[in-house]
MARNUVO-306650 format. One record per residue: x, y, z of N, C-alpha, C in turn. Coordinates in pm, whole numbers, plus 50000, padded with zeros to 5 digits. Example, Ala and Ser with C-alpha at 12.3 -4.5 7.8 and 13.67 -1.06 7.14 Angstrom:
BEGIN
<r <51319 49431 50780> <51230 49550 50780> <51320 49670 50780>> <r <51285 49775 50708> <51367 49894 50714> <51290 50003 50787>> 
END
This chain:
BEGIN
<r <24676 10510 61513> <24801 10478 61443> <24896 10597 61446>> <r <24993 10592 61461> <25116 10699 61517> <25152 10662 61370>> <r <25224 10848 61312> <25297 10848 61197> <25453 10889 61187>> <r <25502 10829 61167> <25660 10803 61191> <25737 10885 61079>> <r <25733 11033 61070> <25779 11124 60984> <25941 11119 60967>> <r <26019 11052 61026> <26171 11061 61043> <26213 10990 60855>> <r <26337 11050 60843> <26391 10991 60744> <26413 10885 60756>> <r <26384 10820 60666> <26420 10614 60654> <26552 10580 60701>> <r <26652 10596 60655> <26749 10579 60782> <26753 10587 60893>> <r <26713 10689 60960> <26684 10714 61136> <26631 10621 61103>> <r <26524 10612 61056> <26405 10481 61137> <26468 10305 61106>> <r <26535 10308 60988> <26613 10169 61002> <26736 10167 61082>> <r <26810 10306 61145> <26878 10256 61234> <26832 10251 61370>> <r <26754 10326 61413> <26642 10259 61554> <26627 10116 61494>> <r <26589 10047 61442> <26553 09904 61418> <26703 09794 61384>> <r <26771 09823 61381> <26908 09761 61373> <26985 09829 61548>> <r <26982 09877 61586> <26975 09907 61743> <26935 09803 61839>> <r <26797 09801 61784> <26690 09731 61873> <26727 09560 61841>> <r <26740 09561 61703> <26790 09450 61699> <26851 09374 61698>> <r <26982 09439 61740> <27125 09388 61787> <27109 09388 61960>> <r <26970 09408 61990> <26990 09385 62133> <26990 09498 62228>> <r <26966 09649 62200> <27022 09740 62271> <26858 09813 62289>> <r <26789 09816 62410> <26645 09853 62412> <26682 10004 62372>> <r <26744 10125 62448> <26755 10215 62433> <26890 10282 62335>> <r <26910 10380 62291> <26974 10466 62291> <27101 10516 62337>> <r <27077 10470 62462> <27146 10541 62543> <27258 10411 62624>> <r <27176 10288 62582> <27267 10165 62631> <27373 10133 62521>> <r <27336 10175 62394> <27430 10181 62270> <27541 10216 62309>> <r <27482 10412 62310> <27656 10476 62346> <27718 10430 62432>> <r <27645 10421 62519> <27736 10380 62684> <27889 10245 62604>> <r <27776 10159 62540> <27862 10043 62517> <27946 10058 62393>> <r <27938 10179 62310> <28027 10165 62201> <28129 10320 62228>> <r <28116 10384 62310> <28170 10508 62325> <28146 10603 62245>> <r <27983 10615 62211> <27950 10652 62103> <27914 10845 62180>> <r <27927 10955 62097> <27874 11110 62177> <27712 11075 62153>> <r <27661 11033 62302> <27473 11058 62330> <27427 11144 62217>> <r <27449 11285 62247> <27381 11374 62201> <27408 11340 62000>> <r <27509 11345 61951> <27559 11320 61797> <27432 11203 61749>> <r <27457 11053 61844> <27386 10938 61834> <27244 10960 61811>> <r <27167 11044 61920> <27059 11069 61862> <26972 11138 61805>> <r <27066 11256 61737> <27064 11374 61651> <27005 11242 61520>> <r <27095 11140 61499> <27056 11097 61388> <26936 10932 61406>> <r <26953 10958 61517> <26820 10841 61538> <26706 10908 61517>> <r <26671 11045 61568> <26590 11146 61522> <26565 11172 61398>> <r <26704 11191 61313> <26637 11220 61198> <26690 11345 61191>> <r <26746 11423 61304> <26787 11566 61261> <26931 11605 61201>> <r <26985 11469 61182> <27124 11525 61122> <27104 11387 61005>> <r <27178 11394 60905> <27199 11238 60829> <27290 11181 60914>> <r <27254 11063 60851> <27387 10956 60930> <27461 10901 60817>> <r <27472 10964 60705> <27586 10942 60573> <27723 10925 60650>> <r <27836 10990 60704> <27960 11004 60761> <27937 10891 60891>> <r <27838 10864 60923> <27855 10743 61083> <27753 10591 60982>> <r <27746 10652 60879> <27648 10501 60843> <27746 10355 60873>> <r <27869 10370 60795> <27955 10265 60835> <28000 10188 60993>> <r <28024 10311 61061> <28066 10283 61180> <27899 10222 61238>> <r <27840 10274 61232> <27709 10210 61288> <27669 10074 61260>> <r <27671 10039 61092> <27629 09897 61036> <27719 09817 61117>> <r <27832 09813 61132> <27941 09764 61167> <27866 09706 61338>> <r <27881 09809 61373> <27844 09819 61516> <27729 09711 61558>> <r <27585 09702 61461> <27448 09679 61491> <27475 09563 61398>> <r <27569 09544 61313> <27571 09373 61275> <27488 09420 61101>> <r <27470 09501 61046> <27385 09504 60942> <27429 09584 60843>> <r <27423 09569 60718> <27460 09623 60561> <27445 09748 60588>> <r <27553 09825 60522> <27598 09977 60510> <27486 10034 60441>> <r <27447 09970 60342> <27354 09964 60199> <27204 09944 60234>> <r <27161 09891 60350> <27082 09833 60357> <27038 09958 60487>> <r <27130 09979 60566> <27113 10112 60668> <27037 10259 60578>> <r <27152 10269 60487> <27098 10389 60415> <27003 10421 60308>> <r <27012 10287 60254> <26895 10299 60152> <26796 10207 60119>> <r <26793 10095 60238> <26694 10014 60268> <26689 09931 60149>> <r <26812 09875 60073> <26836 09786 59961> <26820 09670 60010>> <r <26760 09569 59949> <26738 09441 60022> <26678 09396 60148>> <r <26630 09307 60182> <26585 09268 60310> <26663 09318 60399>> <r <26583 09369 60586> <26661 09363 60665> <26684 09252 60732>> <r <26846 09223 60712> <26935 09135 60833> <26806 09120 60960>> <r <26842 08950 60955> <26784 08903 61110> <26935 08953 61182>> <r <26931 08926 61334> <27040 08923 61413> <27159 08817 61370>> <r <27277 08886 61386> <27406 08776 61371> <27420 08786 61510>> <r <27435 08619 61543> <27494 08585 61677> <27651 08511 61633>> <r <27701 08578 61755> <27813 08541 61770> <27880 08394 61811>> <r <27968 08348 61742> <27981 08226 61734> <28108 08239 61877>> <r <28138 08125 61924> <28159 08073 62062> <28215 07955 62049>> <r <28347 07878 62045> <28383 07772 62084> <28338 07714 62151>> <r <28281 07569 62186> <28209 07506 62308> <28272 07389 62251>> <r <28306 07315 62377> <28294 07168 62403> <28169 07097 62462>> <r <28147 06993 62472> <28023 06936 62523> <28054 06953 62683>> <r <28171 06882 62753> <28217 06854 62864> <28323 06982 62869>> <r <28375 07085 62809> <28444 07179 62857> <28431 07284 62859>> <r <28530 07344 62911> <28516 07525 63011> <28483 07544 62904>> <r <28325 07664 62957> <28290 07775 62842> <28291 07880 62921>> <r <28372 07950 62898> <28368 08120 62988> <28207 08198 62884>> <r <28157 08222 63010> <28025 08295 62926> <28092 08453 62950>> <r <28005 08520 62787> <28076 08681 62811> <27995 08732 62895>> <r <28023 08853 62911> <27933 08958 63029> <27874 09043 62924>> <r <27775 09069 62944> <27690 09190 62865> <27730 09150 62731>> <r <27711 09246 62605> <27711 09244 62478> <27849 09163 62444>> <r <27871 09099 62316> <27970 09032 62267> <28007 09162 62149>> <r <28142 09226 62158> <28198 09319 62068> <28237 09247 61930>> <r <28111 09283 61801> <28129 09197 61689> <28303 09180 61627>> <r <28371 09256 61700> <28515 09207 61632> <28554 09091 61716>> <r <28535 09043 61849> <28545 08932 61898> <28577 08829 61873>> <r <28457 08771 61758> <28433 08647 61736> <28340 08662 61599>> <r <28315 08549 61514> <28284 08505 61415> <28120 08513 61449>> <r <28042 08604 61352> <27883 08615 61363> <27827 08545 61273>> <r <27706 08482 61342> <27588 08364 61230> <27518 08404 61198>> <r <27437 08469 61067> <27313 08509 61051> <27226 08441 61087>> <r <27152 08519 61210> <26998 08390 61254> <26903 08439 61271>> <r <26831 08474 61098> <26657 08566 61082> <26590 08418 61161>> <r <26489 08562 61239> <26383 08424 61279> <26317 08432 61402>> <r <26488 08501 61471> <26494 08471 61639> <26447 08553 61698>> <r <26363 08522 61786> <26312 08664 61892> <26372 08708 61988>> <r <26354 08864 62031> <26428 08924 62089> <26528 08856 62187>> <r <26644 08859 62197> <26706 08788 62339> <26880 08830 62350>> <r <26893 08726 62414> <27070 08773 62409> <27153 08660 62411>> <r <27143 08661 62289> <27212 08583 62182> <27327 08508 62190>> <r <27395 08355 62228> <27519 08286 62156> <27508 08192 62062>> <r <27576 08170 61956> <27599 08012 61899> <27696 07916 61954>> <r <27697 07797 61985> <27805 07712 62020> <27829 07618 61956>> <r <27921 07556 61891> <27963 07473 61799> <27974 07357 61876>> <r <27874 07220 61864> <27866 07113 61969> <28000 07016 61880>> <r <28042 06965 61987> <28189 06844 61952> <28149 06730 62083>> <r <28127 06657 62023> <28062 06530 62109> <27921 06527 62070>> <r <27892 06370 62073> <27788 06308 62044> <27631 06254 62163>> <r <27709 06316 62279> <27604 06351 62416> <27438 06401 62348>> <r <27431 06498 62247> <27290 06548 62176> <27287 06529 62038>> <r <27334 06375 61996> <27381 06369 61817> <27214 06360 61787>> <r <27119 06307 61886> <26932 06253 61827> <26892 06429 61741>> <r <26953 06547 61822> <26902 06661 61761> <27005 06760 61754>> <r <27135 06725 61812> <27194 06810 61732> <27396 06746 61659>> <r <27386 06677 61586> <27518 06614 61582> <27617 06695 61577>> <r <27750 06619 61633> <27849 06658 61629> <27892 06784 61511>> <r <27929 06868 61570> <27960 06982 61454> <27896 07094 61371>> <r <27761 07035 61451> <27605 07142 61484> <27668 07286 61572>> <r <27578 07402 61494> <27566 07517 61574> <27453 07472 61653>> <r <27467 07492 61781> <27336 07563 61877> <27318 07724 61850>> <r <27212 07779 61868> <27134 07907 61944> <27099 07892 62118>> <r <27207 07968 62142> <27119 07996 62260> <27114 08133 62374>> <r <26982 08099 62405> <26918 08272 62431> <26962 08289 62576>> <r <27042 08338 62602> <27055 08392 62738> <27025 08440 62856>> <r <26902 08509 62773> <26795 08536 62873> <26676 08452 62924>> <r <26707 08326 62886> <26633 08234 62947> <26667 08150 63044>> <r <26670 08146 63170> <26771 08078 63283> <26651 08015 63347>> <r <26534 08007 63318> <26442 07931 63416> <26438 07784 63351>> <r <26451 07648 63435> <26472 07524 63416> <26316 07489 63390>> <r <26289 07444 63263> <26188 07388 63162> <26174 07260 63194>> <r <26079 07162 63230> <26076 07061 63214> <26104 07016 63019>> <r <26186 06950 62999> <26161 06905 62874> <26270 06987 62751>> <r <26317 07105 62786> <26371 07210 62763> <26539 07182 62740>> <r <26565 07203 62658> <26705 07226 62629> <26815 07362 62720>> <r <26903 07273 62758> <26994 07422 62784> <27122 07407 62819>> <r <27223 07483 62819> <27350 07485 62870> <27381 07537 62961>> <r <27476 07396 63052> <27446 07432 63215> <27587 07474 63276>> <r <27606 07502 63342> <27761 07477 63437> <27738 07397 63551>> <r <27818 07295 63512> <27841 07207 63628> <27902 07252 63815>> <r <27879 07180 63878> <27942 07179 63986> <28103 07231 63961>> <r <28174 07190 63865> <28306 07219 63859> <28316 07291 63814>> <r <28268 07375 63697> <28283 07460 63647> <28288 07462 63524>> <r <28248 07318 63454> <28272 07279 63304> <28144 07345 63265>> <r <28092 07318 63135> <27962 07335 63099> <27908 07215 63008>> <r <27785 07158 63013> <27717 07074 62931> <27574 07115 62881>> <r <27591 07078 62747> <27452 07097 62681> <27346 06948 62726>> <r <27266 06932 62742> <27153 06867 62828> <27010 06908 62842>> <r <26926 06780 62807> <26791 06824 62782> <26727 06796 62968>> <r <26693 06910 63042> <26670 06928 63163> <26514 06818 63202>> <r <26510 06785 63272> <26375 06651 63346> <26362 06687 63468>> <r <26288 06717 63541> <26214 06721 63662> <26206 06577 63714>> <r <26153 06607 63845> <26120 06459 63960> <26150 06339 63879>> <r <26303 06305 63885> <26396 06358 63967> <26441 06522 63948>> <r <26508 06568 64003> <26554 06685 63833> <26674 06620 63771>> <r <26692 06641 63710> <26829 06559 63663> <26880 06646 63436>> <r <26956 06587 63423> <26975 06629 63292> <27065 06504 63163>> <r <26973 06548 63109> <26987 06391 63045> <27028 06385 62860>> <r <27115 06280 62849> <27167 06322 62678> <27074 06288 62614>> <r <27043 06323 62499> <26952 06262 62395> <27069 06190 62289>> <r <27099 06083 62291> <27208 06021 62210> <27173 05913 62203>> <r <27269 05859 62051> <27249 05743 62028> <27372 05626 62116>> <r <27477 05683 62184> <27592 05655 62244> <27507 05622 62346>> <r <27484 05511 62427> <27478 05499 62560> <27580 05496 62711>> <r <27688 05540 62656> <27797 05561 62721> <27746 05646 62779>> <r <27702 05792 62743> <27645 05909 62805> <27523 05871 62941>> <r <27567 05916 63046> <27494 05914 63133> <27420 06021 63169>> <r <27271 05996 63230> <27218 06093 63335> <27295 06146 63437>> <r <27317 06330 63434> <27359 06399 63545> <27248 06410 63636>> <r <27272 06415 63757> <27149 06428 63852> <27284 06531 63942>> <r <27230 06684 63929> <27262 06771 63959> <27306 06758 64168>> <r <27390 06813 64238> <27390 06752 64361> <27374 06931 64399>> <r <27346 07009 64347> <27326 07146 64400> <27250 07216 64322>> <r <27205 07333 64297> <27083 07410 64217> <27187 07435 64111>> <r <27111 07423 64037> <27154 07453 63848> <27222 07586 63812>> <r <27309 07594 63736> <27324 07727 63680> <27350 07727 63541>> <r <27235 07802 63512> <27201 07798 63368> <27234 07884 63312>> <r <27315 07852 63189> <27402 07980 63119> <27279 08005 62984>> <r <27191 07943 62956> <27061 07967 62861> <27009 07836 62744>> <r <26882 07880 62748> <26840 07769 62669> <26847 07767 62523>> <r <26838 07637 62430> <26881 07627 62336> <26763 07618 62239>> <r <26762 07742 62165> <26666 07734 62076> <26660 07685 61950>> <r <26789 07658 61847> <26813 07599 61740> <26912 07553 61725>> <r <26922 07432 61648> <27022 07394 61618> <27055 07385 61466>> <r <27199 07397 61410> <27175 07430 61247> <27282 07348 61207>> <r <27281 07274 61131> <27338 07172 61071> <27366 07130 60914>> <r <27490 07109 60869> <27485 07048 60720> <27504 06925 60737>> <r <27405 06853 60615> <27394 06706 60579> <27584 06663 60511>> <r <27589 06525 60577> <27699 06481 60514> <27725 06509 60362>> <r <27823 06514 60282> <27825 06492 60144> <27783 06365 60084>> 
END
């Protein structure tokens, strides 16, 4: 058993790092323009991080309060919320989503990945996820699941959420609308990631 002598801050901000997605250190600064050497003076433990606690919580998605003095539970990951249509353009981001961007979801639970929410509008997946449902979905999952949920880009360039089927391959709605048809893909798939939750409020 290894003993982890660093001050509790260093060690909850290595873990709000890690859990906003960033394996190293060093992929942080790169992406926030953060000084290497300053950054891990206090991931170490050898300087406080009182004067950068803010800018950091901010940064890693997690309580100022909760960085420095380990008040309350730690924050699962906030994923970033994403306009989606069922049938329209979703520009996927490149690398990390900059939390001033867009609107973040608290989602304790989720294992490591790289993270969107999409707000479904259309009734193509109302059996599991109705109209006006957040999806989760992990990015780093692009391999086609028999049985498996995911969001695809079409031939044209639109995107659809669709539960993926083998022999044929094809992708198919789970709805109560039978208007919705089976896509049967006419070229190899491109999968923008699979959908791990969906989160929903009951009517009033």
């Amino acid at each position: 058993m290894t003993f982890d002598d660093r001050p509790a801050p260093a060690i909850r901000l290595e873990e709000a790092r890690k859990e906003r997605g960033f394996k190293t250190a060093k992929a942080a600064v790169d992406y926030f323009g953060w000084s290497y050497a300053t950054y891990k003076q206090h991931e170490q433990g050898i300087r406080g991080i009182g004067r950068a606690a803010s800018k950091y919580a901010k940064a890693f998605r997690v309580s100022e309060a909760w960085l420095l003095t380990g008040q309350g539970e730690q924050p699962g990951p906030a994923v970033p919320l994403i306009s989606f249509v069922s049938a329209g353009h979703l520009t996927e981001p490149n690398g990390y989503v900059p939390s001033d961007d867009f609107i973040s979801i608290p989602a304790g639970g989720l294992p490591a990945g790289d993270w969107i929410a999409l707000k479904v509008e259309g009734d193509s997946m109302d059996l599991f996820s109705p109209p006006g449902s957040i999806i989760f979905v992990n990015r780093r999952e692009r391999e086609a699941i028999d049985g498996g949920f995911y969001v695809v880009r079409t031939e044209d360039g639109d995107a659809t959420y669709k539960r993926y089927r083998k022999d044929p391959e094809r992708l198919e709605p789970e709805t109560t609308n039978r208007e919705h048809k089976t896509i049967y893909p006419k070229g190899p798939l491109t999968i923008i990631g699979r959908v791990r939750r969906t989160m929903f409020d009951f009517p009033a």
